[in-house]
C-alpha positions as CSV (number, residue, x, y, z in Angstrom):
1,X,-19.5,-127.7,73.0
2,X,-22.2,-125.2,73.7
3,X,-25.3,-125.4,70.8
4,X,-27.0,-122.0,70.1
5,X,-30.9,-121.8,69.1
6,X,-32.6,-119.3,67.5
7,X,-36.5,-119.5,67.6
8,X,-38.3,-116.5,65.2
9,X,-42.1,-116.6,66.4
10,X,-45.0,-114.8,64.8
11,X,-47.7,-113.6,67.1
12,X,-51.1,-114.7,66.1
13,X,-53.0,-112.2,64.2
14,X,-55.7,-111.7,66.9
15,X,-53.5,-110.4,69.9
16,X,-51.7,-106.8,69.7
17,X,-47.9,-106.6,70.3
18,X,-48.5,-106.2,74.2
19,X,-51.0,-108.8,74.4
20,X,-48.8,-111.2,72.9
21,X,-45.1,-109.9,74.7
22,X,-47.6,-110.4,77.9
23,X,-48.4,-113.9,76.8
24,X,-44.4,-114.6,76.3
25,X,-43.3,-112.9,78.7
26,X,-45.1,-114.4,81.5
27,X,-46.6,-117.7,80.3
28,X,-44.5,-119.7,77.5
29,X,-41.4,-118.2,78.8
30,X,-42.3,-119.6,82.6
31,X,-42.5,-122.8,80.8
32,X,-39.3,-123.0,79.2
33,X,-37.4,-122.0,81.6
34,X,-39.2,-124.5,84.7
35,X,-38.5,-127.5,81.9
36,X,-35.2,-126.5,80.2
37,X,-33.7,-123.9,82.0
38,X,-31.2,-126.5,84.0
39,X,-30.4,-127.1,80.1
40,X,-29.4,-123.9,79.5
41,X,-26.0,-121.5,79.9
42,X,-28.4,-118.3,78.5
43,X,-31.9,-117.7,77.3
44,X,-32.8,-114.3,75.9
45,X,-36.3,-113.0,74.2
46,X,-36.1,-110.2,71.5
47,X,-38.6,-108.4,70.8
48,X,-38.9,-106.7,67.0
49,X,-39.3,-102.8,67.6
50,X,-38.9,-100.7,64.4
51,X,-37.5,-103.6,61.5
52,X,-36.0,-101.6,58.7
53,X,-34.7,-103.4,55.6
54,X,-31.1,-103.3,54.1
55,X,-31.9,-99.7,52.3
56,X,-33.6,-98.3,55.5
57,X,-37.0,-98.5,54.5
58,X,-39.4,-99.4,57.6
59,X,-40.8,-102.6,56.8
60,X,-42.7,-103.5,59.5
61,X,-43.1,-106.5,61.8
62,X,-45.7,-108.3,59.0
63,X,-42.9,-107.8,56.3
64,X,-40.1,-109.2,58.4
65,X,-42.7,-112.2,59.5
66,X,-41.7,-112.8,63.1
67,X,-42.3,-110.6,66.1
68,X,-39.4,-112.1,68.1
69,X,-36.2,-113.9,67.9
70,X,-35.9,-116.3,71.4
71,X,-32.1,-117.6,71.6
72,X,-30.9,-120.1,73.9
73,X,-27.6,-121.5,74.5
74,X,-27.4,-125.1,75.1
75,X,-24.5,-127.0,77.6
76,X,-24.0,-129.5,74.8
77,X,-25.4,-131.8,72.8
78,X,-26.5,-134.3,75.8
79,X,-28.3,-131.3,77.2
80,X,-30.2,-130.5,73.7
81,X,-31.0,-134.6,73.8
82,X,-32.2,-133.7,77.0
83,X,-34.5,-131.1,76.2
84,X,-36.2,-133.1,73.6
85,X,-36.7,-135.5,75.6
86,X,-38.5,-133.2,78.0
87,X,-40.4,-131.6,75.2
88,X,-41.7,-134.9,74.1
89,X,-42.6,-135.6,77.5
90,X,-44.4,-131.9,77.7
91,X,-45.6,-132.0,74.2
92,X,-49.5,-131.3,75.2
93,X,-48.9,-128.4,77.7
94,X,-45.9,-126.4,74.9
95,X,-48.4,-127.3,72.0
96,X,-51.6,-125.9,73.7
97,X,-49.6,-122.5,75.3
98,X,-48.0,-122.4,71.7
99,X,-51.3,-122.1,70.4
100,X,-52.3,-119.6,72.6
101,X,-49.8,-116.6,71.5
102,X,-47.9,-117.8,68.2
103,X,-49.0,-118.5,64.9
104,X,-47.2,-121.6,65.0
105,X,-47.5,-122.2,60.9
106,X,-44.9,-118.6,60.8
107,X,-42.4,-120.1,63.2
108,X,-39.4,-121.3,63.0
109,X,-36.5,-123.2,65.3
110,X,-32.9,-123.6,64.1
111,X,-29.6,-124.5,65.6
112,X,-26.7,-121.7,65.2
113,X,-23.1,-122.4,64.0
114,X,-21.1,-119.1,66.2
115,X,-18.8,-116.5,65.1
116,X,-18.1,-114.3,68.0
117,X,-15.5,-111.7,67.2
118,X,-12.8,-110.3,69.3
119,X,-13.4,-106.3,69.4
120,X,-11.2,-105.4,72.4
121,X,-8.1,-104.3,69.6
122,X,-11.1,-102.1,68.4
123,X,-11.6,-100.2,71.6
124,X,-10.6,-97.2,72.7
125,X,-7.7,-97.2,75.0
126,X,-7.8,-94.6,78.4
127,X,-6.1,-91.9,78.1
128,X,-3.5,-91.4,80.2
């Protein structure tokens, strides 16, 4: 059975947005997908644009706390034994490019239970 992660990761406080989507983009990313992406069925990076809170206020990316939400789906639990096996094995070179574009203390990694609803009923059908 497939294993969804969500990792919410705070940029440090010296790099701009573009500096750090840079650093993501084409460094830690490169990482993670040359060590787990054999690992994975998806892998997507989303980046916070305009965060708004429940009454439509803007909020900000400092009020929300994360700049991104990283989500990748795992084949199954041998394949997330897998990757932390591999990250154990890589600890020094994630740690150190961690460090270089997160605030690590303001992240956070968790595994997702998945509700994915059916819309097709809720489609509109041709007309004929």
């Amino acid at each position: 059975m497939p294993i969804k992660m969500l990792v919410m990761v705070r940029r440090r406080a010296d790099l701009t947005p573009e500096e750090f989507y840079d650093g993501y983009e084409n460094s830690h990313s490169r990482h993670a997908v040359r060590l787990f992406g054999h690992l994975w069925l998806a892998y997507r990076r989303n980046y916070l644009i305009t965060p708004r809170n429940f009454s439509g206020d803007m909020t900000g990316v400092d009020a929300v706390g994360f700049d991104a939400v990283s989500e990748f789906i795992l084949r199954d639990e041998a394949a997330a034994e897998e990757m932390g096996r591999i990250s154990r094995e890589h600890m020094e070179l994630l740690q150190a490019d961690e460090a270089k574009w997160f605030d690590v203390k303001h992240c956070w990694k968790i595994s997702c239970k998945t509700i994915e609803e059916d819309l097709s009923a809720y489609q509109p059908q041709p007309a004929d």
